[in-house]
C-alpha positions as CSV (number, residue, x, y, z in Angstrom):
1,X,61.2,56.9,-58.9
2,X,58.6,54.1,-58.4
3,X,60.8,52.0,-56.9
4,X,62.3,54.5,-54.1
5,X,58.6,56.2,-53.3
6,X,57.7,52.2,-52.2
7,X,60.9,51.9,-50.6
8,X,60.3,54.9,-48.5
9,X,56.5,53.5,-47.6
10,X,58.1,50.7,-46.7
11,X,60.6,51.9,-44.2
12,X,57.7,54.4,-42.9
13,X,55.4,51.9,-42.5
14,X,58.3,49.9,-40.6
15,X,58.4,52.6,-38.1
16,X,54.9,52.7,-36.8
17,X,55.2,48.9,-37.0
18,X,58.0,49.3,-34.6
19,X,56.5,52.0,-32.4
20,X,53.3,49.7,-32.2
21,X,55.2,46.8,-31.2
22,X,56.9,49.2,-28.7
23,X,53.6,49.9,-27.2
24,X,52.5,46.6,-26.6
25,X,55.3,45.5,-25.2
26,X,54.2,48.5,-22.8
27,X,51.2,47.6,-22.1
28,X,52.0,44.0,-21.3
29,X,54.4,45.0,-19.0
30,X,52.1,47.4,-17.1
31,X,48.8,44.5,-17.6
32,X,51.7,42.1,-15.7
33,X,52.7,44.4,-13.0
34,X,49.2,45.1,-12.1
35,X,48.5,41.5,-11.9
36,X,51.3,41.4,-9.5
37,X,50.6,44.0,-7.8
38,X,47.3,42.9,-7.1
39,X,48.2,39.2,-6.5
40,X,50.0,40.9,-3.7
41,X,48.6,43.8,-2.1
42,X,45.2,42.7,-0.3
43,X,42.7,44.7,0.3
44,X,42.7,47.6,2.8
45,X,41.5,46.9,6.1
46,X,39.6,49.3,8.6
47,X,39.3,47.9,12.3
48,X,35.1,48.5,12.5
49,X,33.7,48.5,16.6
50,X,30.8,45.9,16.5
51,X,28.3,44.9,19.2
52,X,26.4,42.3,18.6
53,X,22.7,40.8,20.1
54,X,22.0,37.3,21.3
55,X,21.9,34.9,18.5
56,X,24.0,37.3,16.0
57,X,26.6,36.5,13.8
58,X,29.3,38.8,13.3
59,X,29.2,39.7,8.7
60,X,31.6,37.6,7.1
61,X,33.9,38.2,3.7
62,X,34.3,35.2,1.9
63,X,37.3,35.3,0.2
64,X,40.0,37.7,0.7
65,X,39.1,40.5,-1.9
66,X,35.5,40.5,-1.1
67,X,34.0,43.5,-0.9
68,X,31.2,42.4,1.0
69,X,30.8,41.0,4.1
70,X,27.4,38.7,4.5
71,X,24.9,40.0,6.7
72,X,22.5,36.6,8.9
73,X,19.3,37.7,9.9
74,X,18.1,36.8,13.3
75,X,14.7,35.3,14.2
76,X,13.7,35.3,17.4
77,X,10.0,34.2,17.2
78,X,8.5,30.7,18.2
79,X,9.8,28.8,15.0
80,X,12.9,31.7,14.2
81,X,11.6,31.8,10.5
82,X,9.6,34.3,8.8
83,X,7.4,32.9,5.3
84,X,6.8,35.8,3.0
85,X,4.8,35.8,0.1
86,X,5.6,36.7,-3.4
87,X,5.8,40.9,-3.8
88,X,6.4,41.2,0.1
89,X,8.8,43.1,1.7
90,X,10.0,42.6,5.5
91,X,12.6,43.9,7.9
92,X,14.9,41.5,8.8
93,X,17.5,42.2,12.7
94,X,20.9,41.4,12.4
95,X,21.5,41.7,15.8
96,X,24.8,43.7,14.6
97,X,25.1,47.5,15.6
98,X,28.7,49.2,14.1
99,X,30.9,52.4,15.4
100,X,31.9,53.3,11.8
101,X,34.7,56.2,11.3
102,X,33.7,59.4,10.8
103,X,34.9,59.3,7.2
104,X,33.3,56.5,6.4
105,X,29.8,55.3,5.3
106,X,28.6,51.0,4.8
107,X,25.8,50.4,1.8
108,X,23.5,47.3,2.0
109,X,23.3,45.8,-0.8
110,X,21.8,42.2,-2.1
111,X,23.5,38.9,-2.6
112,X,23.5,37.9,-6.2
113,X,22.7,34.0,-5.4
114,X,19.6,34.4,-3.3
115,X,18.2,37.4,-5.9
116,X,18.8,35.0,-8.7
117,X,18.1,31.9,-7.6
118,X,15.1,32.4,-4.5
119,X,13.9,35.9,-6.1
120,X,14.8,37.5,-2.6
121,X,16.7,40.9,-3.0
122,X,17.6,42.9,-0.2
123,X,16.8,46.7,-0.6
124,X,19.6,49.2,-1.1
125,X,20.1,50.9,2.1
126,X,22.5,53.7,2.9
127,X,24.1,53.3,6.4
128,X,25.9,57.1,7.5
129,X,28.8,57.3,9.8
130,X,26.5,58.7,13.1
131,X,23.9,55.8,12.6
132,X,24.4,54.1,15.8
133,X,21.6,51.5,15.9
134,X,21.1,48.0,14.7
135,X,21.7,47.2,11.1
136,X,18.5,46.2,9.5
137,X,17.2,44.5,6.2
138,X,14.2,45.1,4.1
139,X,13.9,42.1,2.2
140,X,11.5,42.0,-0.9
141,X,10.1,38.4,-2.3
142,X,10.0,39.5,-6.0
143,X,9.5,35.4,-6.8
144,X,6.2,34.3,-7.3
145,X,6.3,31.6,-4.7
146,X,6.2,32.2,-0.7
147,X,10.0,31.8,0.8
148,X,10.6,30.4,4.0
149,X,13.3,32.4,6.2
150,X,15.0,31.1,8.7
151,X,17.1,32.3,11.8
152,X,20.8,32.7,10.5
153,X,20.0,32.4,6.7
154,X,22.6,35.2,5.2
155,X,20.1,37.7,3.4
156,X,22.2,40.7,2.3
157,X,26.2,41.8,2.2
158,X,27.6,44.6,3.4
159,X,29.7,47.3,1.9
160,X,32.5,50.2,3.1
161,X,33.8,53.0,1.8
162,X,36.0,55.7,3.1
163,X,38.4,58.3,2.7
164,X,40.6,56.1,0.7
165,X,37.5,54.3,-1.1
166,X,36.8,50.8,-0.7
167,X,37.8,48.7,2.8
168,X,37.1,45.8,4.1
169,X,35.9,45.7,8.0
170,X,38.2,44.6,10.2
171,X,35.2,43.6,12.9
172,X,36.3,44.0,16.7
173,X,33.4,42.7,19.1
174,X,33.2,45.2,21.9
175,X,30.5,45.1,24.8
176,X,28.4,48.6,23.8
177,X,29.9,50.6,21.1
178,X,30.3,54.6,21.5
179,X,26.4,55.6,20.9
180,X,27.5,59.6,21.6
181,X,26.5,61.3,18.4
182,X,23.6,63.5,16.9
183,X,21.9,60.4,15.4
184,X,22.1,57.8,17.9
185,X,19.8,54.8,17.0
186,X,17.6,56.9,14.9
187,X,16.9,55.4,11.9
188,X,14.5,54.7,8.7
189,X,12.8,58.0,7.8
190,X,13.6,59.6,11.7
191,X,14.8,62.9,9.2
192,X,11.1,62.8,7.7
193,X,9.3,60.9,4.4
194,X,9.4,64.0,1.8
């Protein structure tokens, strides 16, 4: 009796071995598809109107699945650099001004090397679908050492998301993008502080 109540153990303990084995097989063979799938499918891309001011740069992804674009800031004072001392913040031009879709909304968020390494982390900022005017940066120096700025230097990245989720802007330079809705250029607080 002994011997067939270990013998039964055995071959139930046998099954779930199988069905586990059977399951990872599974699930590497889903983990490998999706690295395939990704290897292959790049990321979706939006066509973006952009106009752009003297001395801008249009934002720029990296690599091919970033999912920012780097903003430049542009300094056009007698030396095009700005020094800011440790705990300020200042608003940076880009010289960039976008026609997003109506379904779609760009976040500015900071680069991780500059935060890290220089201490200076652009604010979040929220950029809606109407907003028509130049893109701006507020740019806080949370180092304890004053950091020179200069004309061009690439301060903050830029993000989209849409119906869809995530895209990547596919930037076309036009000569004045559509400025016809509610919002226009209005911008930073123009809907009130409280």
């Amino acid at each position: 009796m002994f011997n067939r109540k270990l013998k039964e153990e055995y071959r139930n303990l046998k099954q779930e071995i199988d069905i586990l084995k059977d399951d990872l097989k599974l699930a590497l063979l889903i983990q490998n598809d999706n690295a395939e799938t990704l290897g292959q499918t790049p990321m979706r891309r939006i066509t973006v109107p952009i106009e752009l001011s003297e001395g801008a740069k249009i934002p720029e992804y990296k690599t091919e699945l970033s999912a920012g674009a780097d903003l430049s800031c542009v300094i056009d004072n007698e030396t095009q650099s700005v020094l800011l001392h440790p705990n300020q913040k200042w608003l940076f031009n880009t010289g960039v001004k976008l026609q997003l879709p109506p379904n779609a909304e760009a976040q500015i968020r900071p680069r991780s090397g500059i935060s890290l390494k220089r201490g200076l982390v652009a604010v979040l900022g929220t950029i809606d679908a109407d907003y028509r005017g130049e893109i701006k940066i507020v740019l806080h120096n949370v180092s304890k050492k004053e950091q020179l700025i200069t004309h061009g230097d690439r301060l903050a990245q830029i993000v989209f998301n849409g119906a869809g989720g995530l895209f990547q802007a596919d930037f076309k330079v036009v000569e004045k993008i559509d400025n016809d809705t509610q919002r226009g250029e209005n911008g930073f607080g123009h809907t009130g502080i409280n």
